[in-house]
N, C-alpha and C positions, 0 to 999 in steps of 0.2 A: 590420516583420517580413519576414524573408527569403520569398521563394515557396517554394522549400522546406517550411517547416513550415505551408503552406495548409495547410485543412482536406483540400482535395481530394490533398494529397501521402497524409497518413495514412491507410492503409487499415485498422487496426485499433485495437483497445481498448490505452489505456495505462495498467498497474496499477503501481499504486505499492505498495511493499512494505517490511517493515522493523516494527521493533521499536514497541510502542505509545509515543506519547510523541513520538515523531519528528516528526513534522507530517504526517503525509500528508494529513490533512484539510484543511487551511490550505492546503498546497503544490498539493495537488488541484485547490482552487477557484481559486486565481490561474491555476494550471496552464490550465484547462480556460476560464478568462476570456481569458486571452493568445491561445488556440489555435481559440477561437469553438467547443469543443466542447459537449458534455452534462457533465454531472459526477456521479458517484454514490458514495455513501459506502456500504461496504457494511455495515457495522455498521447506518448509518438505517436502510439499506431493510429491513435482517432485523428490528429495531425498530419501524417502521413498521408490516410486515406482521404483527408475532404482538402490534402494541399491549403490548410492556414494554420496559422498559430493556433493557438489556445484563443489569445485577449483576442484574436481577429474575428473567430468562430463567434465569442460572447458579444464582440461588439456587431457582428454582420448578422447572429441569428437566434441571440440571448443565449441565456443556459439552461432552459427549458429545450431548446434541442439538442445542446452538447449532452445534457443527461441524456436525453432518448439515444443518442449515437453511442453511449458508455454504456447502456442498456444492452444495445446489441452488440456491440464489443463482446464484452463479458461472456456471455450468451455462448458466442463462439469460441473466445480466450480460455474458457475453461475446459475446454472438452479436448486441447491439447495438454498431453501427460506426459512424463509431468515436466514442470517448469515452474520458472520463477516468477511471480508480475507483480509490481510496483502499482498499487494502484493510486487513483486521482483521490483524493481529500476527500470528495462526495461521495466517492463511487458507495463506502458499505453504508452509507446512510440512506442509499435507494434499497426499497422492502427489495425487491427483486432483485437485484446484486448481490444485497447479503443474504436472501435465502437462498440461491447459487452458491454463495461463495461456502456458507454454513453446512452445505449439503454435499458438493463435490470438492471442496478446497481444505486447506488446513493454512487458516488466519492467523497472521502473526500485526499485530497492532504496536509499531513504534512509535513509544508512548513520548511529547516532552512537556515539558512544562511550558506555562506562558511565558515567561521571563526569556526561555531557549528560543521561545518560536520568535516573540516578539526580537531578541538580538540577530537571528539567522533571516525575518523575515525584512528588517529596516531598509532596507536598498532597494528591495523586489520589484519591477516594474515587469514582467511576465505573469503575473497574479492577477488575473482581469478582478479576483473579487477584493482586490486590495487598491485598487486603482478608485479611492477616493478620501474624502481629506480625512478622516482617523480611521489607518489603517490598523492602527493598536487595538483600538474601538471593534473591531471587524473580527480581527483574531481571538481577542478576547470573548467573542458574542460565539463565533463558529464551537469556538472548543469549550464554550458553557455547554452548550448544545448537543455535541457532537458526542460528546465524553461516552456518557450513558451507553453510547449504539458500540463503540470502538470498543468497549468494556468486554463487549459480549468475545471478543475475539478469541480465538483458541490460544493463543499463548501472548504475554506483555511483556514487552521488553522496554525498558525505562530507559532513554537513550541519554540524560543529563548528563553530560560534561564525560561523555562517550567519542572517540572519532570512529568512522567506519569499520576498522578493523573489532576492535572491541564490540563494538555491538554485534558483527558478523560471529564474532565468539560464542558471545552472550545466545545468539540464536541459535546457533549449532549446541552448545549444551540444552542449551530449553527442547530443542527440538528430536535431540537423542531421547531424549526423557519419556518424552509427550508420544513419541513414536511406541518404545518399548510399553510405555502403558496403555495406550489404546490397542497394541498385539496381544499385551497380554487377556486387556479385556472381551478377545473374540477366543479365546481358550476353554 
């Protein structure tokens, strides 16, 4: 690995973003094994912390309060330096996550296509917001939606017909890049 991408180059948290189904979890861990970082999923730790699933939380307390708990996730998640975090689907679509994430973080948005999500997401029954009868319908609405905000991301990585590895690539070059050009631009 380049000196570049030491530990001691990155000064901040690197969140990954993008539509569920996409890997950021997978992508995460290799990510954050490559780069000798921490690694945090933030879906686990809001699960960890309240002791339920995901779909239990949606079904026992809606997603009007799993947001507010990602809310303050984040809040705290980013103010450990640096490291790796997988975030949830919604998380950069909350103003206040992504003005967080915009401000202390450096965004990486794995980007896929409908077709990708829709073949990776066909089985999912851990998806509370997939848990009704067109889940096609659902994915296809979110990532109408969603696009626009992930857009804004600081680097895109197009994951199509990518496995982990490749994309862990694909990042680490984007992000050699992205790095030297924002040092260069405090010169």
């Amino acid at each position: 690995m380049k000196k570049i991408l030491s530990k001691n180059i990155i000064k901040c948290p690197i969140v990954l973003i993008g539509m569920m189904g996409v890997g950021k979890t997978s992508v995460g861990k290799l990510l954050a094994e490559k780069l000798l970082l921490p690694f945090y999923d933030s879906d686990d730790v809001i699960e960890n912390k309240l002791g339920l699933g995901i779909k239990e939380i949606f079904k026992k307390n809606g997603e009007g309060y799993f947001r507010k708990k990602e809310v303050e996730l984040f809040e705290t998640l980013i103010e450990k330096k640096p490291s790796i975090i997988a975030s949830g689907g919604g998380s950069f679509i909350n103003k206040k996550i992504h003005e967080n994430i915009k401000e202390k973080c450096i965004s990486i948005w794995l980007k896929a296509s409908a077709q990708t999500l829709i073949k990776r997401l066909k089985n999912s029954e851990s998806r509370p917001l997939l848990d009704v009868n067109d889940p096609r319908g659902v994915i296809l609405s979110l990532l109408s939606e969603r696009e626009g905000i992930y857009s804004k991301a600081d680097i895109i990585i197009d994951v199509d017909g990518l496995n982990e590895t490749l994309v862990v690539q694909n990042i680490l070059q984007y992000l050699e890049s992205y790095l030297i050009i924002n040092e260069n631009e405090k010169i």
